[in-house]
C-alpha positions as CSV (number, residue, x, y, z in Angstrom):
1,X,-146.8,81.9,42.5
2,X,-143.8,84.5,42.7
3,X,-144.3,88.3,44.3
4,X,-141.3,90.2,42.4
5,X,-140.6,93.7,43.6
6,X,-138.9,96.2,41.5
7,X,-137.3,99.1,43.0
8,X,-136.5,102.5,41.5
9,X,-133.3,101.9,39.7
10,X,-135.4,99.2,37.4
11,X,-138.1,101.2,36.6
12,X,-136.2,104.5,36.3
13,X,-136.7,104.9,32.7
14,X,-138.2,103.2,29.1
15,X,-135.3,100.7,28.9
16,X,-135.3,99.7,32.6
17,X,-139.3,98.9,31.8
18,X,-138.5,97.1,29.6
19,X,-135.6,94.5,31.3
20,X,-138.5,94.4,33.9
21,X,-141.2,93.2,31.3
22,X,-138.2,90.5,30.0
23,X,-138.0,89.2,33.6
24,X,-141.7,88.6,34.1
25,X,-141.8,86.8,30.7
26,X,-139.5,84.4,31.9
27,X,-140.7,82.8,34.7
28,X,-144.8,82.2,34.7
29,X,-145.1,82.0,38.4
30,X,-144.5,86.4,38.3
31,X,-147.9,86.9,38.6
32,X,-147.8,89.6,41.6
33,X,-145.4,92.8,40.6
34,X,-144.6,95.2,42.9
35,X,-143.3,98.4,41.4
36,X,-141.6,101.6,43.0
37,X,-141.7,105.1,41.5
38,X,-139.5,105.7,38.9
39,X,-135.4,105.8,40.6
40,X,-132.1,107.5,39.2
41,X,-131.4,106.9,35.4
42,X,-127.4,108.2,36.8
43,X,-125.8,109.4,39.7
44,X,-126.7,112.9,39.6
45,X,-130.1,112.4,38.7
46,X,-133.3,113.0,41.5
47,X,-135.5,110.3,42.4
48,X,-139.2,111.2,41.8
49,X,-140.1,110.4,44.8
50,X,-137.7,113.1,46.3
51,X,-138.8,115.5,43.3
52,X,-142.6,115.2,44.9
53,X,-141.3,115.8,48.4
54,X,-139.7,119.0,47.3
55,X,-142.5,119.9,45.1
56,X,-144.6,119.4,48.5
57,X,-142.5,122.0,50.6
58,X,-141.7,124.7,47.5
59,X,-142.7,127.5,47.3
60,X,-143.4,128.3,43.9
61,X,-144.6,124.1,42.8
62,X,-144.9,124.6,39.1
63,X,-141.3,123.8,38.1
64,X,-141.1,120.8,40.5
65,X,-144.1,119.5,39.5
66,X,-143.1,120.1,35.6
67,X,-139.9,117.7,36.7
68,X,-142.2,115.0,38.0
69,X,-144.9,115.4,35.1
70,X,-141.9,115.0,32.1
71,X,-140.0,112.4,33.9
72,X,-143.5,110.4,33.4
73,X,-144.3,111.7,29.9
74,X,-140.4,110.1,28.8
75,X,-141.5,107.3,29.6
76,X,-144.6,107.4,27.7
77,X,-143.1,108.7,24.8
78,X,-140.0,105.9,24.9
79,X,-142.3,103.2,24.8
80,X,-144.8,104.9,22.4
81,X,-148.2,104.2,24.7
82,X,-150.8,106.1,24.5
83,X,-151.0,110.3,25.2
84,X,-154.0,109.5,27.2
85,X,-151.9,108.4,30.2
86,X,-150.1,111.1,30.9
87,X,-153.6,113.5,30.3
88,X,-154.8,112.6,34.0
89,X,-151.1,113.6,35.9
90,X,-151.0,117.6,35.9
91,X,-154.6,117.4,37.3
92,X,-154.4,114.5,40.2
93,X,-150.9,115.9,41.2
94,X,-152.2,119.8,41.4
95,X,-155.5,118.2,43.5
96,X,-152.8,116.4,45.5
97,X,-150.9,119.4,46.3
98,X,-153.7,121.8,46.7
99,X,-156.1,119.6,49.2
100,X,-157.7,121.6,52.4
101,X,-158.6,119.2,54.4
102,X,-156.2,116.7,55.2
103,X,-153.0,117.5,57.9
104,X,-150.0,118.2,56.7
105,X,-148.5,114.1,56.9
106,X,-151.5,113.1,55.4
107,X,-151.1,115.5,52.5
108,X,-147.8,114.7,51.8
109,X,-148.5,110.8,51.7
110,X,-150.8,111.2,49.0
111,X,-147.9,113.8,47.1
112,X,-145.2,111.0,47.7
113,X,-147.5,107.8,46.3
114,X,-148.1,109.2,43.3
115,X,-144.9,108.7,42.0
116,X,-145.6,104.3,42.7
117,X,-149.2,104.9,41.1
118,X,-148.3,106.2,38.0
119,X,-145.4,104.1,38.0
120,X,-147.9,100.9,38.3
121,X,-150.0,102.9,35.7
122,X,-147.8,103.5,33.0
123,X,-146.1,99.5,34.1
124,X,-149.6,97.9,33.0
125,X,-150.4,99.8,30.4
126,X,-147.0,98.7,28.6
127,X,-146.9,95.2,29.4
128,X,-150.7,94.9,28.0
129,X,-149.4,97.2,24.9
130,X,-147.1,93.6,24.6
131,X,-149.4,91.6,24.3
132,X,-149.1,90.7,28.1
133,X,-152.7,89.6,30.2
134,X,-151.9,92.7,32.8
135,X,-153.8,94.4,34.8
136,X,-153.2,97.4,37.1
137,X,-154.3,97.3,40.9
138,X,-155.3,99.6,43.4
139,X,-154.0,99.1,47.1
140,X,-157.2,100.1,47.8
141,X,-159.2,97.6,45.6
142,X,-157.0,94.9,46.5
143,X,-157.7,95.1,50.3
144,X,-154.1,96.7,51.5
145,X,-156.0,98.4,55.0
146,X,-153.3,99.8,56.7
147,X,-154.0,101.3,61.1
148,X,-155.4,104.4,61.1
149,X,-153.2,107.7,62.8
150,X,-152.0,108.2,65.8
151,X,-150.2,104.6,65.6
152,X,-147.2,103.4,63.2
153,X,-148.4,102.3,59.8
154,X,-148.6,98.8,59.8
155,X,-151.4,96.4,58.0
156,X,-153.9,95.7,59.6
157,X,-154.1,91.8,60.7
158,X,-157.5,91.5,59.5
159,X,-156.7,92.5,56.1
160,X,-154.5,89.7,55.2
161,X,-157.7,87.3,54.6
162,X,-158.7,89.7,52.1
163,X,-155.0,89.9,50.2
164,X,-155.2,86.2,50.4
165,X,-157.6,85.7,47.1
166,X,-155.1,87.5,45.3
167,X,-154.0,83.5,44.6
168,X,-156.8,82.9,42.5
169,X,-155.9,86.0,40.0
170,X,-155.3,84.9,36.4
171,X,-152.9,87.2,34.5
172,X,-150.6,89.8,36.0
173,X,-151.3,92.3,38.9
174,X,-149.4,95.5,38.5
175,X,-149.5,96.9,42.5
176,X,-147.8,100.1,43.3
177,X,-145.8,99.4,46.7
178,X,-145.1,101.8,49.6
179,X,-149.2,102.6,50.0
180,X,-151.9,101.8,51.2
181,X,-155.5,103.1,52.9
182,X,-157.3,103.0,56.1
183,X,-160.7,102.1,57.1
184,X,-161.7,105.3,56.6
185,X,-160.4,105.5,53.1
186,X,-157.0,108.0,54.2
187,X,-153.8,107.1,52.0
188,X,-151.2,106.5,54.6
189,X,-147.3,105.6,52.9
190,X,-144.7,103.7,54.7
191,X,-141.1,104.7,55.9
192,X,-138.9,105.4,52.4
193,X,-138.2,102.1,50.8
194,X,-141.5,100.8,51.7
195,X,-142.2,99.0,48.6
196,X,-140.5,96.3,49.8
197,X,-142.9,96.0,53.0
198,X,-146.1,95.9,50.6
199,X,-144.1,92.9,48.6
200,X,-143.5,91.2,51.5
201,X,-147.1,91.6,52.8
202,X,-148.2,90.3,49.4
203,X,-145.9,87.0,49.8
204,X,-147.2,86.3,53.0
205,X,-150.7,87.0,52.1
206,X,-150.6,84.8,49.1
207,X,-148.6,81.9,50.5
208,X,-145.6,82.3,47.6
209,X,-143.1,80.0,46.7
210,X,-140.3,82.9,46.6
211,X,-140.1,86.8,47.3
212,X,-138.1,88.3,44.9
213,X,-136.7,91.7,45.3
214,X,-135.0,92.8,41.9
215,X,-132.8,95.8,42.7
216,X,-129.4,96.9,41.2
217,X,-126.7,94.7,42.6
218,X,-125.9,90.9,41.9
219,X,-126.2,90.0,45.7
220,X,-125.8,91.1,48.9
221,X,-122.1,91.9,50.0
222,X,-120.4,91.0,53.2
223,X,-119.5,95.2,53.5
224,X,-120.1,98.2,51.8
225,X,-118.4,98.2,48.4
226,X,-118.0,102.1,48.9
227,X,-115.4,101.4,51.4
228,X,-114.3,98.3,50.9
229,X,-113.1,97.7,47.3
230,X,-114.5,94.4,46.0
231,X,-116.1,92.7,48.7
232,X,-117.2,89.3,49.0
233,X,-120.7,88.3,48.1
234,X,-123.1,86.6,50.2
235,X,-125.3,83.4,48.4
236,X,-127.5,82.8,51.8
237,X,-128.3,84.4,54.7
238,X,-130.6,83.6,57.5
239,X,-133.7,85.9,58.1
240,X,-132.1,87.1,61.4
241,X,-129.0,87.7,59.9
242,X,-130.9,90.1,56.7
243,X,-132.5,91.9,59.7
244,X,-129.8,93.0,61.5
245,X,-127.5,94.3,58.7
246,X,-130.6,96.1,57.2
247,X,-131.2,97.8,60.4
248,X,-127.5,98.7,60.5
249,X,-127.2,100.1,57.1
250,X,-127.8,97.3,54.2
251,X,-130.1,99.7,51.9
252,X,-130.6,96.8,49.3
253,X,-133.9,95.6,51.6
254,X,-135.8,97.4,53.7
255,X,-135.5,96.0,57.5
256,X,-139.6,95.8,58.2
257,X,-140.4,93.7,55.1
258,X,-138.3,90.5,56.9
259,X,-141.7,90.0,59.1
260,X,-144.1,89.0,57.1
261,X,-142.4,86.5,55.3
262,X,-140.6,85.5,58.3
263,X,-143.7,84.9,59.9
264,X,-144.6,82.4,56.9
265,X,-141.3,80.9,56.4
266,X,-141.4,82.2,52.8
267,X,-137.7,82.8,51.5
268,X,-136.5,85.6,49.6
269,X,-133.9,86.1,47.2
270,X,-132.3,89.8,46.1
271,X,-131.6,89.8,42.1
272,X,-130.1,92.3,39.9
273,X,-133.1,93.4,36.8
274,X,-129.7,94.4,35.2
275,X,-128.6,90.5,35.6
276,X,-131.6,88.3,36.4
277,X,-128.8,85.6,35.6
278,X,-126.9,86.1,38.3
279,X,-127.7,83.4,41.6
280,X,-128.5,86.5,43.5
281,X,-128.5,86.0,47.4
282,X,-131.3,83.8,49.1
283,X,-132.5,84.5,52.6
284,X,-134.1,82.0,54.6
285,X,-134.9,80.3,58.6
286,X,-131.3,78.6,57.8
287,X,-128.5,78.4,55.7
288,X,-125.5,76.0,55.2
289,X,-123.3,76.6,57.9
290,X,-119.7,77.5,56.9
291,X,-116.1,77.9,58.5
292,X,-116.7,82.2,59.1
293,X,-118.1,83.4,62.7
294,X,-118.8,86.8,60.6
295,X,-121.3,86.9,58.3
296,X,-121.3,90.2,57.1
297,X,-120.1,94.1,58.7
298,X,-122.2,97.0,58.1
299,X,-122.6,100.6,59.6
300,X,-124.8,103.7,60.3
301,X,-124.6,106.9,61.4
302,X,-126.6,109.4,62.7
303,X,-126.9,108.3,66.5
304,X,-126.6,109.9,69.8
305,X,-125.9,108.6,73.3
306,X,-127.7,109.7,76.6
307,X,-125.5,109.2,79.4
308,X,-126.6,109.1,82.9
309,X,-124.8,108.3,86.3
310,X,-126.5,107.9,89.7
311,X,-124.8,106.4,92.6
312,X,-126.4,103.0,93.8
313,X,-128.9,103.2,90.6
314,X,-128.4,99.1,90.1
315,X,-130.2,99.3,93.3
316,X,-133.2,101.8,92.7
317,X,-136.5,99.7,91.5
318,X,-137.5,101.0,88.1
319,X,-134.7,103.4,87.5
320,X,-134.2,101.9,83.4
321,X,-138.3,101.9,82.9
322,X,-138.2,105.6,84.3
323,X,-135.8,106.5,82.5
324,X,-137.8,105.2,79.3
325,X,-140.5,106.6,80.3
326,X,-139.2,109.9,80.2
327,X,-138.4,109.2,76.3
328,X,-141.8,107.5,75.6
329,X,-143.1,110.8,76.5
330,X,-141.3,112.5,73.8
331,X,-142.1,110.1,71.2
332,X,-138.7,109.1,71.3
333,X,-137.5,105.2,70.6
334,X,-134.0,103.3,71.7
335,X,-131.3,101.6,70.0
336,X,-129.5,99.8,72.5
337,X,-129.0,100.4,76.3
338,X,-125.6,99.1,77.9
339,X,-125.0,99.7,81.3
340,X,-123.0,99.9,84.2
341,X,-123.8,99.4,88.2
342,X,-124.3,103.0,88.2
343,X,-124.6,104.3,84.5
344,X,-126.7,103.7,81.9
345,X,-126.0,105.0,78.1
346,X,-129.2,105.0,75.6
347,X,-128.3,105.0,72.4
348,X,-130.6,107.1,70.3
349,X,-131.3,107.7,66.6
350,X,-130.6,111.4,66.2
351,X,-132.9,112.8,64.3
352,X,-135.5,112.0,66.9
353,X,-133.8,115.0,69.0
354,X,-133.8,119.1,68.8
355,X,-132.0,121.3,71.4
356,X,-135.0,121.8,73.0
357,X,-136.1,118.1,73.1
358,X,-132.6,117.4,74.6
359,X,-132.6,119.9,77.4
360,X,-136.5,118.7,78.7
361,X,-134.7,115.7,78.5
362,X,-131.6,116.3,80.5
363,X,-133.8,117.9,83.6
364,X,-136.6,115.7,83.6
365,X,-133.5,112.6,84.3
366,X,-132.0,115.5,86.6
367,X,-134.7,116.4,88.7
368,X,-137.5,113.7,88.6
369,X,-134.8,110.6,88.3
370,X,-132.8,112.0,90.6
371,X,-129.7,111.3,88.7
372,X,-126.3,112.9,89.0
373,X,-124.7,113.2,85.8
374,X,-127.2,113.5,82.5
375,X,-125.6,114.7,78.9
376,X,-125.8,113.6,75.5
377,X,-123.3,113.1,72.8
378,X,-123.8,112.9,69.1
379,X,-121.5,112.2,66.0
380,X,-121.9,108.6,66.6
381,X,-121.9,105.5,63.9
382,X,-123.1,102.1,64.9
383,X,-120.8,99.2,63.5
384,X,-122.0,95.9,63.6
385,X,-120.7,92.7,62.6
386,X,-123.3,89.7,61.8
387,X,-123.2,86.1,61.9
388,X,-124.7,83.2,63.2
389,X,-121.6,81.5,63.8
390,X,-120.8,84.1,66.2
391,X,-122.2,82.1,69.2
392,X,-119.9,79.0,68.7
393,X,-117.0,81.5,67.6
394,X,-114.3,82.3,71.1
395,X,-112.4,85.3,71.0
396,X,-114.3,86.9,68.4
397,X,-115.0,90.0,70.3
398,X,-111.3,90.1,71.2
399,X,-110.1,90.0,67.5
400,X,-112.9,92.8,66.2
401,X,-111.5,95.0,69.3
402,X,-107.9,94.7,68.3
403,X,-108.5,95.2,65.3
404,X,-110.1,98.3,66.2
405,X,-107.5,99.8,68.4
406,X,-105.0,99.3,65.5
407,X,-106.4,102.1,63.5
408,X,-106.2,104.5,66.6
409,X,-109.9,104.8,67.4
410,X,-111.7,104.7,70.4
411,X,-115.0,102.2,71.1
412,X,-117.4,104.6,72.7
413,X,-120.1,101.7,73.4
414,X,-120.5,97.9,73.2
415,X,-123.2,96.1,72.8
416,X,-124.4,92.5,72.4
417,X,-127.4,90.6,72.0
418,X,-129.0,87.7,74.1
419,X,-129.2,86.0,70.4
420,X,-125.6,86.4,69.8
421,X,-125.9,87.0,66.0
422,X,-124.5,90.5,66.1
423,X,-122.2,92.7,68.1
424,X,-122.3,96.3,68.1
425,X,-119.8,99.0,68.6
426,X,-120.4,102.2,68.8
427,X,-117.5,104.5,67.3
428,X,-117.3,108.4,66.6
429,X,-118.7,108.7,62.5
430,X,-114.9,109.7,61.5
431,X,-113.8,106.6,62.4
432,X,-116.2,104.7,60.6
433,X,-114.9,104.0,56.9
434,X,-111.4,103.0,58.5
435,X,-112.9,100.7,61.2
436,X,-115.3,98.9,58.8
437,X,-112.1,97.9,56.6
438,X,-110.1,97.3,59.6
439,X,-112.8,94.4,60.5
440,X,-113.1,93.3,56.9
441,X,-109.7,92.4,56.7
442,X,-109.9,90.8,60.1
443,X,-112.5,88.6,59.2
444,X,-112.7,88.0,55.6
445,X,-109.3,88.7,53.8
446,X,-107.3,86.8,56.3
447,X,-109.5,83.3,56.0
448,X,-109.2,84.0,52.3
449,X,-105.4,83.9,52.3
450,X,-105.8,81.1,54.1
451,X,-108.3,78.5,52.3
């Protein structure tokens, strides 16, 4: 049995459904399909899911929802299925956006699925209209619990004996991804790109031979190709190596759907719906190992860094768990933390902070931590570079820093891990695009003007 997840690019429109429905048909063992609301049909074009956020917080709802409501009825009308499908939408989404008594998160959850449960709908309804045995399922039906509020949504570890009969299905199971329920029967949506945690849940669950996540490139590249003009592609990666670039950066897979399938050894490979042909890239507990340290290079931005000096602070017991205390108070998590005998920088994503946040902050390290110096910067872009071969590799964090300094910008933070598959460097987010090519061509273009 395969789980295949198809993101919003390949089910953005009629023809997209229909590449999808060609896939299935060609490999039997697609018996689990995980679909995403509908994606861009071209680069200007919204998202649904975005069109039902801002639908959520408008003012005046009926033109957004119209948006939502005709993206679905193209679809219907494309494909020539039935009127009745789209009869139910105007009502559930107007309920949706008019409940009373849910909070504010839980009311928007239930806005955003909609766009992967009519998706799902609408997905089902055409294969069977082709003569396919489909069937749509429910998260809800299927035994997708997810932890109730206050804590993270996560599935519950109880709920994967429930998922696990989902290997004795005959047919096809159409599942929207990126929801699920609680106990209590409260929709509850994972971060944005969640659809590829529910596949990944579902592979686990079931045991598969092979998570497939169909999206819209061949493979995975060694850099971004919007700033590096035709990079490399990547045929394997380890799971630890898929982790940390998605972390960094890689949008093609979400980072939180590498732990179920980790945790069951169950490989994944990305494909393109607009070339199922195409190898794709395979990720795996190991690869072939190869002549390159460097696996891949990827960035992010948006991060700030709290710096804080005390004199003699490598001395002072509990100083760091303080200090991290002080930021588990304000529901705040960390990046990275490199420091010093008597500094320590905490590397923050930044849209954790407000001015406010940041100043409670500042005096609590002042005054209850006793420290001397306490500020924070922002503007900040995390560059990693990846690889396994990186702990058998000497002088690799020479080369990346010279290669650095030759385009004139300054390393505000590095940063390595015990594993040694990736090393970090913190740069201002100007200096970003330049710096990533900088590495690429350190690592990558000379070794191919070489072999």
């Amino acid at each position: 049995m395969f789980v295949s997840k198809f993101g919003g690019t390949s089910m953005a429109n009629a023809s997209q459904f229909q590449k999808v429905k060609s896939i299935i048909e060609m490999d039997a063992r697609r018996k689990l399909i995980v679909v995403s609301a509908p994606g861009k049909r071209f680069s200007a074009d919204q998202k649904v899911t975005d069109l039902l956020i801002e639908t959520f917080y408008d003012v005046d709802r009926q033109g957004k929802s119209q948006l939502v409501i005709d993206r679905f009825a193209s679809i219907i009308n494309e494909l020539s299925l039935p009127d009745e499908l789209l009869e139910l939408l105007p009502d559930d989404l107007d309920n949706r956006l008019n409940r009373q008594d849910l909070q504010v998160q839980e009311q928007l959850d239930l806005v955003k699925a909609l766009g992967e449960e009519y998706s799902a709908r609408l997905f089902a309804a055409y294969l069977q209209s082709q003569g396919l045995p489909a069937h749509y399922a429910d998260p809800k039906d299927i035994g997708l619990c997810l932890t109730s509020p206050p804590s993270i949504v996560q599935l519950r570890e109880d709920a994967f004996v429930e998922l696990s009969k989902l290997r004795d299905i005959s047919g096809i199971l159409v599942i929207p991804g990126f929801f699920g329920y609680t106990k209590e029967g409260l929709l509850r949506t994972f971060e944005r790109g969640g659809s590829d945690i529910t596949g990944s849940i579902l592979a686990a669950a079931v045991l598969a031979e092979q998570y497939e996540n169909f999206t819209d490139v061949d493979s995975v590249f060694v850099a971004n190709p919007n700033i590096v003009e035709c990079p490399e592609t990547l045929e394997e990666l380890t799971y630890r190596e898929m982790r940390e670039l998605s972390y960094a950066g890689f949008s093609v897979f979400h980072d939180e759907a590498l732990m179920p399938v980790y945790r069951k050894q169950i490989p994944v490979v990305i494909k393109n719906t607009n070339n199922p042909q195409a190898p794709g890239t395979r990720i795996s507990a190991y690869r072939r190992t190869t002549h390159r340290p460097v696996t891949g290079i990827t960035a992010d931005e948006g991060f700030s860094i709290l710096y804080v000096s005390k004199y003699l602070m490598n001395r002072e017991l509990g100083f760091g768990r303080k200090l991290l205390q002080v930021l588990e108070e304000e529901e705040i998590s960390y990046e990275h933390t490199p420091s010093g005998l008597d500094d320590i920088s905490v590397i923050i994503r930044s849209h954790y902070l407000d001015a406010q946040k940041e100043q409670r902050i500042i005096t609590r390290v002042l005054e209850e931590l006793g420290a001397e110096v306490a500020y924070f910067r922002h503007g900040l872009s995390m560059i990693v570079l990846v690889g396994e071969g990186m702990r058998h590799s000497t002088g690799l964090a020479a080369r990346a820093t010279a290669a650095i300094s030759r385009t004139g910008a300054n390393i505000e933070m590095i940063n390595q891990g015990s594993s040694e598959v990736s090393l970090v460097f913190g740069v201002l987010k100007d200096d970003q695009e330049k710096i990533v090519s900088a590495l690429y061509h350190e690592f990558f273009s000379t070794v191919k003007a070489t072999t």
